[in-house]
VEXDREN-2710 file (C-alpha; in Angstrom, 1 decimal):
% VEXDREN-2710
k/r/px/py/pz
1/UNK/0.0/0.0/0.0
2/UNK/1.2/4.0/-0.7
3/UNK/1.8/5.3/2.9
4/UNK/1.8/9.4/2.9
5/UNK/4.3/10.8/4.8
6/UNK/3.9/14.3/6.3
7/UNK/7.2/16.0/6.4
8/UNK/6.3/19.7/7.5
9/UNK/4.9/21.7/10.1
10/UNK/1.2/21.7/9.7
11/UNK/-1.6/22.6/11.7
12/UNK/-3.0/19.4/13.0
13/UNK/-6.5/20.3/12.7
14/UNK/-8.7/22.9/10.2
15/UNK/-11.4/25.0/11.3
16/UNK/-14.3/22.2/11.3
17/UNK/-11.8/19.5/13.7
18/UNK/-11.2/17.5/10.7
19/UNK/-7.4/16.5/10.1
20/UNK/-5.6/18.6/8.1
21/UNK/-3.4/15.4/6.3
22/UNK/-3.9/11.8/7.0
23/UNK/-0.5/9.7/7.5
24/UNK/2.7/9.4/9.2
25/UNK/5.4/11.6/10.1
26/UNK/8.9/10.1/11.7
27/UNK/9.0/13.6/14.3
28/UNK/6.3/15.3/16.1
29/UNK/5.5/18.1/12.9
30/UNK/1.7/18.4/13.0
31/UNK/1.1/20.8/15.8
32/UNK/-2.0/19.8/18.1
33/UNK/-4.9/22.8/19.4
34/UNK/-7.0/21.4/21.9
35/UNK/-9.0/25.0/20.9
36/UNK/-9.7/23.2/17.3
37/UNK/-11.7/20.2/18.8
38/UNK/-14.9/20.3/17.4
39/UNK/-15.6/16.8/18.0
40/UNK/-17.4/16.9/21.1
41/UNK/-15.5/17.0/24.5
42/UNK/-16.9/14.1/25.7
43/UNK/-15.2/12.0/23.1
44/UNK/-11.8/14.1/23.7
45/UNK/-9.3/10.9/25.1
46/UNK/-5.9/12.4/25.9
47/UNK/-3.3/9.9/27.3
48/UNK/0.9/9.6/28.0
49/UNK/1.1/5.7/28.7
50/UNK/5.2/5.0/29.7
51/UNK/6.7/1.7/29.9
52/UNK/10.5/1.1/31.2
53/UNK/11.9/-2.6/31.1
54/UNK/14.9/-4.6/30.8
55/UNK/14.8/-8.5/30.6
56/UNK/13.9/-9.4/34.5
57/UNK/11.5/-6.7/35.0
58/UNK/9.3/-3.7/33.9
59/UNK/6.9/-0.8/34.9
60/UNK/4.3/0.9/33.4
61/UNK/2.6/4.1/34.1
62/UNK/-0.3/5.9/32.9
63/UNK/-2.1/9.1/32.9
64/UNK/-4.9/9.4/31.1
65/UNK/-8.1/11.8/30.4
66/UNK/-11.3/10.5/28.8
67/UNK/-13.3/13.6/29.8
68/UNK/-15.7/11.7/32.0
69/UNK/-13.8/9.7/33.7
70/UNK/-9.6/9.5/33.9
71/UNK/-7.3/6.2/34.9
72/UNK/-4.2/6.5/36.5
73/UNK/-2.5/3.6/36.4
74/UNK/0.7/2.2/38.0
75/UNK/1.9/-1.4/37.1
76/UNK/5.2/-3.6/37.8
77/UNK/6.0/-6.8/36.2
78/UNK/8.2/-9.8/37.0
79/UNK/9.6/-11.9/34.3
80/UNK/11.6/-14.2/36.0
81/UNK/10.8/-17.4/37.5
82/UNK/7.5/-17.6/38.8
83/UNK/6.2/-14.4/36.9
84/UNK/4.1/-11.9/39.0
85/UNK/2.4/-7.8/38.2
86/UNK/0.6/-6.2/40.3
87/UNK/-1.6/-3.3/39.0
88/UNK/-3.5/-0.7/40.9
89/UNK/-6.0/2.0/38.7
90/UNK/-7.6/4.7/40.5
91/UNK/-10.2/6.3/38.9
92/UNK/-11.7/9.8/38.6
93/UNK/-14.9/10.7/37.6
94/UNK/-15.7/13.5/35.1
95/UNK/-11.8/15.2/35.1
96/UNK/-13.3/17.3/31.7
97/UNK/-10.1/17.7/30.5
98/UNK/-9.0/19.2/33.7
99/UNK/-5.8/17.1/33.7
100/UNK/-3.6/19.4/32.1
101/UNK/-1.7/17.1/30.1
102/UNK/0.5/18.9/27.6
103/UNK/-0.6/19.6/24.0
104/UNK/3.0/18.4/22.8
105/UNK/5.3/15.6/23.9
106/UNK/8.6/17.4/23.3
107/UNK/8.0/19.8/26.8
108/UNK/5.7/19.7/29.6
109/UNK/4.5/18.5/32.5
110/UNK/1.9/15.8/33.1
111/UNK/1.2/15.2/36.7
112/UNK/-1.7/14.0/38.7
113/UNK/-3.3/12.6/42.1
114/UNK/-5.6/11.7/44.1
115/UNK/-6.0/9.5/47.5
116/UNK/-3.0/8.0/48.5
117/UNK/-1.3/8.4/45.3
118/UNK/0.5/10.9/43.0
119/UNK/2.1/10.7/39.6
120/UNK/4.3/13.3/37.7
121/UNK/6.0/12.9/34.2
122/UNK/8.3/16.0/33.4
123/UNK/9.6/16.5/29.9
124/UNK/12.4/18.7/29.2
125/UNK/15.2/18.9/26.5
126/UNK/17.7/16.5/28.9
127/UNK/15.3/13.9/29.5
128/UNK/11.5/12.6/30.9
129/UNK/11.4/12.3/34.1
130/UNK/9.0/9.9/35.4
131/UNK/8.1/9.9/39.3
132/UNK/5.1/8.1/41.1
133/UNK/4.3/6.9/44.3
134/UNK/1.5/4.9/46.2
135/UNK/0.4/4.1/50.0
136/UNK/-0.9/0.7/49.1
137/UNK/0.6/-0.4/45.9
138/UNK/1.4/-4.7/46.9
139/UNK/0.4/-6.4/49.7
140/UNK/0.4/-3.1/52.1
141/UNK/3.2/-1.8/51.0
142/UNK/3.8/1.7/49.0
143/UNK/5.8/2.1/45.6
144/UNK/7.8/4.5/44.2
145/UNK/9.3/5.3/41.1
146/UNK/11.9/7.3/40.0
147/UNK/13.2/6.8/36.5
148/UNK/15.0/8.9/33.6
149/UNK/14.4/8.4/30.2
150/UNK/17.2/9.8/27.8
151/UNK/18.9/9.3/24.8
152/UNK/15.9/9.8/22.8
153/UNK/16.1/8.6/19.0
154/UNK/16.1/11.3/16.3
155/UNK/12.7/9.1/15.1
156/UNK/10.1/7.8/16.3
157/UNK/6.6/6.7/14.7
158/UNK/3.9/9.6/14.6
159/UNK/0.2/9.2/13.0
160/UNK/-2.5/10.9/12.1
161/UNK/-5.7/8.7/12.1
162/UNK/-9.1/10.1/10.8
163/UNK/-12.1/7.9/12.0
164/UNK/-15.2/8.0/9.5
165/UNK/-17.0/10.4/11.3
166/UNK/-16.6/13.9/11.3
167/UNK/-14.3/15.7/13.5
168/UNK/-13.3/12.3/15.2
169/UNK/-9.5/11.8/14.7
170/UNK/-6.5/10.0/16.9
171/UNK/-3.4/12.1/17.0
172/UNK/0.0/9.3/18.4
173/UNK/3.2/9.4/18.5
174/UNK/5.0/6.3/19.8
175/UNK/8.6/6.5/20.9
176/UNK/10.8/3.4/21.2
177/UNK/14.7/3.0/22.3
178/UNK/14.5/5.5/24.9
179/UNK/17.7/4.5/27.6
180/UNK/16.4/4.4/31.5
181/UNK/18.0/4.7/34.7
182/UNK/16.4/4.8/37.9
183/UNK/14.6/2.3/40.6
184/UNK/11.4/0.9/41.3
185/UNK/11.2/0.0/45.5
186/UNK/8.2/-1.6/46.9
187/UNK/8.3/-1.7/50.8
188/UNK/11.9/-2.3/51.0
189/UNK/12.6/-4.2/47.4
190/UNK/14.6/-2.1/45.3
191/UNK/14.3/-2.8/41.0
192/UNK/16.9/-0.6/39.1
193/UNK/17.3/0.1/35.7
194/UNK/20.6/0.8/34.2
195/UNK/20.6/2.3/30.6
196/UNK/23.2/-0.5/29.6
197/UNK/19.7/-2.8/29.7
198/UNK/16.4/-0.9/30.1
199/UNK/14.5/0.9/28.0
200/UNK/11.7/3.2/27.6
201/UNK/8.7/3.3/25.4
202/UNK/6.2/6.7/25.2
203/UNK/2.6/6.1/23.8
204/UNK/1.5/9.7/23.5
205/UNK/-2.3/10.1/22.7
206/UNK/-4.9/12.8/21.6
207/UNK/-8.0/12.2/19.8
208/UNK/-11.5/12.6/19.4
209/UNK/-12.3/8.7/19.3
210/UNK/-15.7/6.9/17.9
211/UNK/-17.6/4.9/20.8
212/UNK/-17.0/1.7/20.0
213/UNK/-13.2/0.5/18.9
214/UNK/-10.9/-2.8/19.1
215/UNK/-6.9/-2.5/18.6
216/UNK/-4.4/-4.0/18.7
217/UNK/-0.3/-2.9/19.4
218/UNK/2.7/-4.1/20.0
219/UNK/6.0/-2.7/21.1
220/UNK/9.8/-3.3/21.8
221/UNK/13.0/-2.2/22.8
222/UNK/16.4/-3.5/23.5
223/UNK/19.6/-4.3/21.0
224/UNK/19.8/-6.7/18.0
225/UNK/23.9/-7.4/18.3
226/UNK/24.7/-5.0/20.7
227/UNK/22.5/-1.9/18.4
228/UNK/19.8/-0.2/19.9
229/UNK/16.4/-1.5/17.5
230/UNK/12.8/-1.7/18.3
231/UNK/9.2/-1.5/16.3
232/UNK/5.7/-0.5/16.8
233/UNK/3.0/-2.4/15.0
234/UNK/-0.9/-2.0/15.4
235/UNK/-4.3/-1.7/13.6
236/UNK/-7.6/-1.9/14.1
237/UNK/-9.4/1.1/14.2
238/UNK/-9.7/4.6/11.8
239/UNK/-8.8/4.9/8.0
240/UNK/-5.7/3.9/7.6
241/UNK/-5.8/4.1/3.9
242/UNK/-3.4/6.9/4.2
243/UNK/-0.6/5.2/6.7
244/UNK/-0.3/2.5/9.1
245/UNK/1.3/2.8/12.6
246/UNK/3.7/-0.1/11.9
247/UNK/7.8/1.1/12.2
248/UNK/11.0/-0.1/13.2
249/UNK/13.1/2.0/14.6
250/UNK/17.3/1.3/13.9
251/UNK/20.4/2.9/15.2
252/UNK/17.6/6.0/15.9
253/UNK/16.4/5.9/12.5
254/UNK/13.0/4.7/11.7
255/UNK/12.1/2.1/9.1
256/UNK/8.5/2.4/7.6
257/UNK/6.1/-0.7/7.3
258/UNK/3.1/-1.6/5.7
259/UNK/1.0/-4.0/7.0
260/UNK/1.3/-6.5/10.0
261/UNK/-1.1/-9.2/11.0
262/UNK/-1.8/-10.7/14.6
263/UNK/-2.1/-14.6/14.9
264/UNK/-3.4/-15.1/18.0
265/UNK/-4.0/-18.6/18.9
266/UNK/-7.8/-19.7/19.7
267/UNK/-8.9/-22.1/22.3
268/UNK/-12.8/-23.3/22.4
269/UNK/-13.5/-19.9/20.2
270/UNK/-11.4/-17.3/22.5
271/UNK/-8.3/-16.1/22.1
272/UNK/-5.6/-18.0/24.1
273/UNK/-3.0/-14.8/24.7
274/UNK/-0.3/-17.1/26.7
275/UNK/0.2/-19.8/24.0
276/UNK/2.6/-18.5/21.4
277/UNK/1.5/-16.0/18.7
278/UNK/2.5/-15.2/15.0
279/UNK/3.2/-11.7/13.4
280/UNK/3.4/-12.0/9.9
281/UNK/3.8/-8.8/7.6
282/UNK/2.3/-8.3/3.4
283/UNK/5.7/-7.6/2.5
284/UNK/7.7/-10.1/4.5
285/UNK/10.3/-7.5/6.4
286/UNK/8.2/-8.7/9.9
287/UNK/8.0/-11.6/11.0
288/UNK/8.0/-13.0/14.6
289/UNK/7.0/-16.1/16.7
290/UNK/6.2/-14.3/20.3
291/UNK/6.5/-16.3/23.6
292/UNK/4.1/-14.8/26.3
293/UNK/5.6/-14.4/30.0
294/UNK/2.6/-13.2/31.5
295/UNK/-1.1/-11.3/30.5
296/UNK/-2.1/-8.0/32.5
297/UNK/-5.5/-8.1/31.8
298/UNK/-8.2/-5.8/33.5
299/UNK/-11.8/-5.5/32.1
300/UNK/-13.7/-2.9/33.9
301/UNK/-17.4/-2.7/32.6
302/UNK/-19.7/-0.3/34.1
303/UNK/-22.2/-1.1/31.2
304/UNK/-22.3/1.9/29.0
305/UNK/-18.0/2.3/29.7
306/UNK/-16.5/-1.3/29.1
307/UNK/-12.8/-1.5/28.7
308/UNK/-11.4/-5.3/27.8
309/UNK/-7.6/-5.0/28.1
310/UNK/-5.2/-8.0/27.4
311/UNK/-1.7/-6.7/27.4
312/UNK/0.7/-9.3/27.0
313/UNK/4.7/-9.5/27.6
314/UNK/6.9/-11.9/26.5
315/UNK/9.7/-12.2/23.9
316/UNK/9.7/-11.6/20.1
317/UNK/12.0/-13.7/18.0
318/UNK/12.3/-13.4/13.9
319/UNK/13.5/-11.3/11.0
320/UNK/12.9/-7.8/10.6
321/UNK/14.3/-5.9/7.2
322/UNK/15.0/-2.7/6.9
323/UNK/14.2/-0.2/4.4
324/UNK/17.8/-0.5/2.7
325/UNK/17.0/-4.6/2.7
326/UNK/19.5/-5.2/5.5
327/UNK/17.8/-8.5/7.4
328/UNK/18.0/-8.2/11.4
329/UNK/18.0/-11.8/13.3
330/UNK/15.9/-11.0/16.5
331/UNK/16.7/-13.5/19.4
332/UNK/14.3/-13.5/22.3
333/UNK/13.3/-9.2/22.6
334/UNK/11.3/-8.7/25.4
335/UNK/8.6/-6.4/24.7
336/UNK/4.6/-6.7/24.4
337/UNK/1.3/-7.2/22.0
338/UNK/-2.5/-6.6/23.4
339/UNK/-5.6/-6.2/22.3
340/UNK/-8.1/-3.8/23.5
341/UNK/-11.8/-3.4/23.4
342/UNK/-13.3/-0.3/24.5
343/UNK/-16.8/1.3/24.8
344/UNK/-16.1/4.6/25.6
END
């Protein structure tokens, strides 16, 4: 398929809160006006969704603003023997888009709170700072966080996604390879992450979303003989005649895709997310057998609000070509693939 690729500064949205050019861009060039949503604000979702891992472990951290109601979420993840996470979600009700969160991802801060908790994510030209803490985060005991994200890669994977309904459009960028160093304690267990192994992934997200939608991503980050490479792949929702969101990203370049597929093996008609999956790509530079290491799933349904989340980590291993038709052997990448279903 013919993928357009924006390559200027553009206004992201015209006067009627339509998208000014559908596609990709490999920086964040079309400029977002939360003044030129037209869309409705109650179908405004704004989100910054981190992840930091290495091999052994990994944490992820969420704020996010639906308008009626915002999830802040803190997880952590054991991959080791006998794997474990433990995730808690607070809710609000009805922030508005009160949150704050930044209209860019290249400066800011995004921060919130509420009982017993507080996160804060502070962007600035060194690095992201991401800080959280909870009371009563695993078995009585509080967690904090305090992790740097730096080295960011000159690329990263940046759509703009119009849904067939006017003024509804998802605004993304997704950045992968991003070195980390910090800690994770809970009670008196202390994680760290060293920027020789851990990384960083930012899923950056503004849109005026449809009510009803299913995707599906997966990410990763680490080396491929000793190099820093990673990829985003997803689909499922919006025209994306124009671009898809798939990418890998190589020595801080990024490498454009066109289609992936998710095999995702059925048992008695449901979807079996800890057997192995397939990834298999139209024009053969992706694909990946993935080993899952363990599911975080939540569904919360409130009837009229259902969100059906598996999110599933494990390792990726494959061939991935690049655009100048250089093959990459991947070997056992630790990184993730969900699928979602929201009513929202």
């Amino acid at each position: 398929m013919m993928q357009h690729e924006i390559t200027r500064a553009i206004p992201l949205l015209d006067e009627k809160g339509n998208l000014t050019e559908a596609g990709y861009a490999k920086k964040l060039l079309p400029i977002y006006d939360r003044t030129k949503v037209k869309g409705g604000k109650t179908r405004l979702k704004e989100w910054d969704y981190y992840y930091v891992g290495n091999d052994q472990y990994g944490v992820c951290l969420t704020i996010d603003d639906n308008y009626l109601y915002g999830l802040d979420s803190i997880t952590f993840l054991w991959f080791g023997e006998n794997p474990w996470e433990v995730t808690q979600s607070p809710m609000r009700i009805m922030p508005r888009g009160n949150t704050g969160l930044p209209e860019t991802s290249v400066h800011g801060v995004s921060k919130t709170e509420g009982k017993g908790y507080s996160m804060k994510f502070d962007v600035h030209r060194r690095a992201r700072v991401l800080e959280a803490h909870m009371d009563n985060f695993k078995d009585g005991q509080p967690i904090d966080v305090h992790i740097a994200l730096m080295d960011e890669p000159e690329e990263s994977m940046v759509i703009c996604t119009p849904f067939d309904k006017e003024a509804h459009f998802y605004y993304n960028q997704k950045i992968n390879c991003m070195r980390a160093k910090g800690t994770v304690k809970i009670g008196e267990e202390e994680y760290r992450f060293e920027p020789e192994s851990s990384f960083g992934v930012l899923d950056w997200g503004r849109g005026v979303w449809t009510y009803e939608n299913t995707w599906y991503w997966g990410s990763a980050s680490g080396l491929v003989d000793g190099v820093d490479f990673g990829f985003n792949i997803g689909y499922g929702f919006g025209d994306t005649s124009k671009a898809t969101e798939n990418m890998l990203f190589y020595k801080g370049k990024a490498h454009k895709l066109s289609e992936v597929e998710f095999h995702i093996p059925m048992k008695e008609g449901k979807e079996d997310y800890l057997s192995s999956w397939t990834f298999t790509s139209n024009d053969g530079r992706f694909e990946m057998d993935f080993v899952p290491v363990i599911n975080r799933s939540s569904l919360t349904d409130l009837k009229i609000l259902k969100s059906d989340q598996n999110q599933v980590f494990g390792r990726f291993t494959g061939t991935a070509v690049l655009d100048d038709g250089t093959k990459l052997e991947v070997k056992d990448l630790m990184g993730f693939a969900e699928k979602v279903a929201n009513k929202w």
